[in-house]
C-alpha positions as CSV (number, residue, x, y, z in Angstrom):
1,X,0.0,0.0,0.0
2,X,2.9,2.5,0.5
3,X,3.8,5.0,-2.1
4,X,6.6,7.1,-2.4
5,X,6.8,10.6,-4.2
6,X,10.3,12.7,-5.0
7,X,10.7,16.0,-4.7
8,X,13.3,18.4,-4.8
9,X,15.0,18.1,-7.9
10,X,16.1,20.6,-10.2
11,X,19.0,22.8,-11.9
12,X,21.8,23.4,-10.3
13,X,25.5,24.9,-11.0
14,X,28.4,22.7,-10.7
15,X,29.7,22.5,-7.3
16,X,26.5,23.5,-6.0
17,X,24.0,21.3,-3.3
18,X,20.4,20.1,-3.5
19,X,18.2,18.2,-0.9
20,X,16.0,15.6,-2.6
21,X,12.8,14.5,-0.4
22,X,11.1,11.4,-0.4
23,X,7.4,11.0,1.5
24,X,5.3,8.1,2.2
25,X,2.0,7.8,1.9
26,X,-0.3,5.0,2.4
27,X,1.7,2.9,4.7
28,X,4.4,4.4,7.6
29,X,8.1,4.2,6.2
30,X,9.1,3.4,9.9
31,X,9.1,-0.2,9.1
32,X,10.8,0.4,5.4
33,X,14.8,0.6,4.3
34,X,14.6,3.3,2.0
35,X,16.9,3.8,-1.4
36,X,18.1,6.2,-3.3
37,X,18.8,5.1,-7.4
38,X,19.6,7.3,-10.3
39,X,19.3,6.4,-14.0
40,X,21.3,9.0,-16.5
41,X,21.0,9.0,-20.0
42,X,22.3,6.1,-22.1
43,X,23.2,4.5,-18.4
44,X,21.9,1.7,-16.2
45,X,20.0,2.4,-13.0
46,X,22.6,2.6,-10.0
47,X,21.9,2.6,-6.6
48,X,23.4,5.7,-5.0
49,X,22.3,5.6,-1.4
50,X,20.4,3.1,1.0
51,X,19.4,3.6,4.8
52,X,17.9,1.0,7.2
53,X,14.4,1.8,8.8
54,X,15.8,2.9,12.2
55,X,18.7,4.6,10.4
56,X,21.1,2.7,12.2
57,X,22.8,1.3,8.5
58,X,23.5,3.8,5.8
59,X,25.3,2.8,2.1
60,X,26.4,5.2,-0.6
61,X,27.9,4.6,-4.1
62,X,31.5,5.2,-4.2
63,X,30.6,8.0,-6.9
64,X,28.9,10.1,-4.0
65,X,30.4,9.0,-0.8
66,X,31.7,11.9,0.9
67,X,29.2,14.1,-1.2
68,X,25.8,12.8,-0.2
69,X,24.1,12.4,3.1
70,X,21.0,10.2,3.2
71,X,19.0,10.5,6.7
72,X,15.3,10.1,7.6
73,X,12.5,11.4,10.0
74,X,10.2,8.8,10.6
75,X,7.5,10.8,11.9
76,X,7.3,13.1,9.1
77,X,7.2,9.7,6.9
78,X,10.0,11.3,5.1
79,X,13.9,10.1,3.9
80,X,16.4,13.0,2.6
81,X,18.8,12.9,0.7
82,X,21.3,15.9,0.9
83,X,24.0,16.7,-2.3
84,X,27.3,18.4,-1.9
85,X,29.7,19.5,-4.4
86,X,27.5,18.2,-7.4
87,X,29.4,17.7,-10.8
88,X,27.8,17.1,-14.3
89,X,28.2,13.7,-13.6
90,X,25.5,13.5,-11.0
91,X,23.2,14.4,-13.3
92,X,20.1,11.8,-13.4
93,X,16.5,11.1,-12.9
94,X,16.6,10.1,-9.3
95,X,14.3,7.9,-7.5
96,X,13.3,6.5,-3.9
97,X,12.3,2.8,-3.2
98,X,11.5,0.6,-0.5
99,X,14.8,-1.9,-0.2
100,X,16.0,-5.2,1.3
101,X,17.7,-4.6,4.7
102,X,21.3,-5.3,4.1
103,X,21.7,-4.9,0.3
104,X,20.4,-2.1,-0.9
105,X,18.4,-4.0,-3.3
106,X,15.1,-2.3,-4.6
107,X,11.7,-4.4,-2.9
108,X,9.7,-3.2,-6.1
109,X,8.1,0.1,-4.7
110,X,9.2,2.5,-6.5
111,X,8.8,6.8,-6.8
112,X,8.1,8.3,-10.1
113,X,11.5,10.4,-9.8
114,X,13.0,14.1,-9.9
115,X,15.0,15.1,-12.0
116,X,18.1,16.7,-11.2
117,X,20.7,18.4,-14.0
118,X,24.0,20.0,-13.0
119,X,25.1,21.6,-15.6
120,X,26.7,25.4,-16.4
């Protein structure tokens, strides 16, 4: 029953920051790990960043680690994800999803994306 909608997305210079938002609706995310995936053009869906239900487990990509923070409020039903020092590269559709504990694999529920664009 959950669904998940993405906000936050946008144009942005290089080497400047967006927050991305992800809210639930239908079902509490409290009991959900939540993903973070992109998809760029000509590319292959890539996970970027995962965090467990109680946000005790985080994962990022090696693309964004160091760049990205991922972090949830569970009573606002909501999962951030904060970028730092974008570069052209980072430029994707980007997506939420409910995910396996552990792995960071998507469960099948799935946002319908935001698109972000880093570009001068």
């Amino acid at each position: 029953q959950v669904q998940l909608v993405e906000s936050g997305g946008g144009l942005v210079q290089p080497g400047g920051s967006l927050t991305l938002s992800c809210v639930g609706s239908g079902v509490s995310l409290d009991y959900y790990a939540i993903g973070w995936f992109r998809q760029a053009p000509g590319k292959e869906r890539e996970a970027v960043s995962c965090i467990s239900n109680n946000s005790g487990n985080t994962y990022y990509a090696n693309a964004v680690k160091g760049r990205f923070t991922i972090s949830r409020d569970n009573e606002k039903n909501m999962v951030y994800l904060q970028m730092d020092s974008l570069t052209p590269e980072d430029t994707a559709v980007y997506y939420c999803a409910t995910v396996h504990h552990g792995s960071c694999s998507p469960r099948g529920v799935w946002g319908q994306g935001t698109q972000v664009t880093v570009s001068s």
